[in-house]
Backbone as CSV, one residue per row, in Angstrom:
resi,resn,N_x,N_y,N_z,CA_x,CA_y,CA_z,C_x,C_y,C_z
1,UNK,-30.027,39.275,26.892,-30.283,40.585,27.419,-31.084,41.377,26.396
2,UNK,-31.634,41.804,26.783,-32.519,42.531,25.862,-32.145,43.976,25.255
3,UNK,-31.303,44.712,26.173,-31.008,45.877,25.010,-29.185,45.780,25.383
4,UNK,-28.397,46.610,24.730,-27.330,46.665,25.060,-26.564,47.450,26.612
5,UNK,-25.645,47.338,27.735,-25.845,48.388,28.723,-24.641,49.285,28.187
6,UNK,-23.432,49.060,27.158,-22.861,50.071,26.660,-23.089,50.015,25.597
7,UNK,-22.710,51.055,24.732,-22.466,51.135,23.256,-21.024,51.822,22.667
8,UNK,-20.002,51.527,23.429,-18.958,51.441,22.985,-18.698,50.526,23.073
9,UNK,-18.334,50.147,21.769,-16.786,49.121,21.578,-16.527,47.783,23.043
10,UNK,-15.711,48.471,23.931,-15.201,48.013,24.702,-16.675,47.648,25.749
11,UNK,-17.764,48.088,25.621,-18.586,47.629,26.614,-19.501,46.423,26.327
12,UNK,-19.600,46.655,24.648,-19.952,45.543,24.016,-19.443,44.385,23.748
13,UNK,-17.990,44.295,24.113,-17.179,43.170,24.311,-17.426,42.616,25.506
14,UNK,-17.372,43.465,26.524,-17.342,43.146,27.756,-19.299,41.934,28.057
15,UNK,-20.135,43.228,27.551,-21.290,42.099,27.509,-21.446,40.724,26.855
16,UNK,-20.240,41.028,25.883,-20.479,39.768,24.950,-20.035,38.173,25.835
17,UNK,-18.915,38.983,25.996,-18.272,37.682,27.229,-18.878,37.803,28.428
18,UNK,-19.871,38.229,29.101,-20.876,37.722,30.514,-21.415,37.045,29.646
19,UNK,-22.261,36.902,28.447,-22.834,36.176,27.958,-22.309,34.975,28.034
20,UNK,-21.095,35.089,27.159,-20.591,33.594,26.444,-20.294,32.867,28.137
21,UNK,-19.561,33.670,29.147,-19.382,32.829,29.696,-20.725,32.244,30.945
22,UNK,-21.799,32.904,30.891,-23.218,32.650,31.529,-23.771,31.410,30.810
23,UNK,-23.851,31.388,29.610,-24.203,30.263,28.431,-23.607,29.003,28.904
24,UNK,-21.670,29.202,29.462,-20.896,27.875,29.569,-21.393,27.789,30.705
25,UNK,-21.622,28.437,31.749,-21.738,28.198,33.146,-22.985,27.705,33.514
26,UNK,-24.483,28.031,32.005,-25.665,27.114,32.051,-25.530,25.489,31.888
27,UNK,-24.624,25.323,30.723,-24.296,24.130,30.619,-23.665,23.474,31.486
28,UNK,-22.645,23.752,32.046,-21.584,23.335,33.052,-22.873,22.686,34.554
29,UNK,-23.673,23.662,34.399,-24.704,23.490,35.759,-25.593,22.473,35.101
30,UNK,-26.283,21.769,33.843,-26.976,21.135,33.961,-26.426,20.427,32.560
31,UNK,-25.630,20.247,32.389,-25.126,18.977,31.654,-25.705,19.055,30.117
32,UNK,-26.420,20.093,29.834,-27.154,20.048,28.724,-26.685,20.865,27.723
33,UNK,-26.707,20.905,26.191,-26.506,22.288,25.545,-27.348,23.271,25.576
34,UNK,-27.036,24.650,25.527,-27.395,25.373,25.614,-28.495,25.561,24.415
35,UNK,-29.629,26.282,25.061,-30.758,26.067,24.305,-31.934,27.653,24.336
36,UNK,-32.769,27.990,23.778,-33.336,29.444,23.547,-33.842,29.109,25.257
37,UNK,-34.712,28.012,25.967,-35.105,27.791,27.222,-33.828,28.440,28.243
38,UNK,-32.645,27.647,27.880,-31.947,28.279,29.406,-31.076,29.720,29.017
39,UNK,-31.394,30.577,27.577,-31.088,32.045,27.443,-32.129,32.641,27.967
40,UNK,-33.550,32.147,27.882,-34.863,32.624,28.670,-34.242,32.950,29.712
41,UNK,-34.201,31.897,30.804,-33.747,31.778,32.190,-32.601,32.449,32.054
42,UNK,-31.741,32.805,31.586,-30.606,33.653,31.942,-30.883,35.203,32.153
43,UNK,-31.578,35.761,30.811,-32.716,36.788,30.997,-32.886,37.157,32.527
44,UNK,-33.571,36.214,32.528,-34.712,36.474,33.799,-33.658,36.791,34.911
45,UNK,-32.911,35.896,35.067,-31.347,36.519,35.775,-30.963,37.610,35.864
46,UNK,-30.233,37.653,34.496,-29.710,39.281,34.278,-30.579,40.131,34.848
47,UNK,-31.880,40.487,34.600,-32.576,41.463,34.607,-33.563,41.463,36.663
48,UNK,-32.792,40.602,36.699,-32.673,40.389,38.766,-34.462,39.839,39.106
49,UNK,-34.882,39.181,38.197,-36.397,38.951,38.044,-36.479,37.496,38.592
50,UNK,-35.628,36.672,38.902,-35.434,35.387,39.177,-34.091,35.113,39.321
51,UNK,-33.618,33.958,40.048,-32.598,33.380,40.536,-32.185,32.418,39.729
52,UNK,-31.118,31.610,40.168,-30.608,30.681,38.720,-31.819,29.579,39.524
53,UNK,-31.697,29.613,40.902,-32.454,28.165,41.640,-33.760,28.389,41.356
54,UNK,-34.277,29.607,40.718,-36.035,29.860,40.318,-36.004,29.352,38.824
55,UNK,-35.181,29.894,38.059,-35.065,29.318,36.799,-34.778,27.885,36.369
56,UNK,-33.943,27.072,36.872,-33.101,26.055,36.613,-34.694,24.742,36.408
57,UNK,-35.117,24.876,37.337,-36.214,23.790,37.335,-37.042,23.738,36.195
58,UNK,-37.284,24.770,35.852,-38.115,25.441,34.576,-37.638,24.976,33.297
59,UNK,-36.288,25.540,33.200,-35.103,25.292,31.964,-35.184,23.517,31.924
60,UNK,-34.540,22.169,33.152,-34.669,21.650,32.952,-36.465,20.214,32.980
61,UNK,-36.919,20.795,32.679,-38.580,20.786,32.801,-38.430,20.580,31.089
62,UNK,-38.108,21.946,30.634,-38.731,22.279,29.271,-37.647,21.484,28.268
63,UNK,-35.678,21.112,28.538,-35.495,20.415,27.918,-35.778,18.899,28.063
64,UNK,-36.286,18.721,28.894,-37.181,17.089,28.977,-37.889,16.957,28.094
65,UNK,-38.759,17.844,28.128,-40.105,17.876,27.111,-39.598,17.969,25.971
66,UNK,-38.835,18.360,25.352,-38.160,18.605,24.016,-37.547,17.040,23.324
67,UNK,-36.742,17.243,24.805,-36.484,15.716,24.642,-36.987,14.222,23.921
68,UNK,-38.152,14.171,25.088,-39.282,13.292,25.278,-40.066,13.389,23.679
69,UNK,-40.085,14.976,22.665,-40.755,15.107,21.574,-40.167,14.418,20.454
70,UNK,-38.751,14.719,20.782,-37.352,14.119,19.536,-38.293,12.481,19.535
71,UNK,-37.709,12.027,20.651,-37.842,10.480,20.722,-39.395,10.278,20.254
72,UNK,-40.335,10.766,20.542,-41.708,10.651,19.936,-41.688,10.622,18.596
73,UNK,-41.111,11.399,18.015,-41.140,11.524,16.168,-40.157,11.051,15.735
74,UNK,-38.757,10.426,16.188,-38.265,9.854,15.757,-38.694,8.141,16.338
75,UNK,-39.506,7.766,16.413,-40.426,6.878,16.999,-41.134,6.157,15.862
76,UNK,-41.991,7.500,15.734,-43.085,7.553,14.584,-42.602,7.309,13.358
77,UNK,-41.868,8.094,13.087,-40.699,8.061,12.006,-40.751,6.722,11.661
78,UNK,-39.684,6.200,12.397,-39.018,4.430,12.228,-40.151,3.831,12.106
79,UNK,-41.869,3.456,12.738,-42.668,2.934,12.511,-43.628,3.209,11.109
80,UNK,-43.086,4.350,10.371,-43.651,4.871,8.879,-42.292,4.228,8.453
81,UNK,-41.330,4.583,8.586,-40.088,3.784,7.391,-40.909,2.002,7.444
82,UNK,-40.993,1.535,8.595,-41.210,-0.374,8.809,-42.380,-0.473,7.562
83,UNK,-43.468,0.239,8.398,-44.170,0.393,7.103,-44.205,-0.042,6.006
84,UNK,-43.050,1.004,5.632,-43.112,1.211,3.985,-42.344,-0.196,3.468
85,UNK,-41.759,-0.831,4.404,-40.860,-2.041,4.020,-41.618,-3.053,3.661
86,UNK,-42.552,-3.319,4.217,-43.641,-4.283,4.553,-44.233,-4.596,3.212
87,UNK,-44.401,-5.625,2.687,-45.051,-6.312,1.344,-46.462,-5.557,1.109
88,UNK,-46.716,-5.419,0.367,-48.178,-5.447,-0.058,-48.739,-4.218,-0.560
């Protein structure tokens, strides 16, 4: 969320936990940890700018790609360690 909607005490608790429990309820919906992509999409939620079913495709789109990057450089990686094993 981008600014606070109380600033007492008790309202800031109260936002804290829609959060925490919006965060479990991202994960719970797509099996993934929670990541800066599906707080984006939660955003966009909160602020009534998109739906979870407008967001969700997006969120899991972008942790694919993240995904797909790990395994690329840890790829590369292991083929620079072989490398270095190699005689000569």
């Amino acid at each position: 969320m981008a600014h606070l909607l109380s600033h007492s005490p008790a309202g800031i608790t109260v936002q804290f936990y829609v959060a925490v429990i919006a965060t479990l309820l991202i994960h719970i919906q797509t099996g993934l940890p929670v990541s800066k992509y599906s707080l984006v999409g939660l955003s966009f939620v909160a602020r009534g700018q998109a739906t979870v079913q407008d967001v969700l495709p997006g969120i899991l789109r972008l942790e694919r790609e993240k995904m797909l990057a790990k395994q690329r450089l840890a790829r590369k990686s292991a083929a620079k360690k072989a490398l270095a094993l190699l005689p000569g």
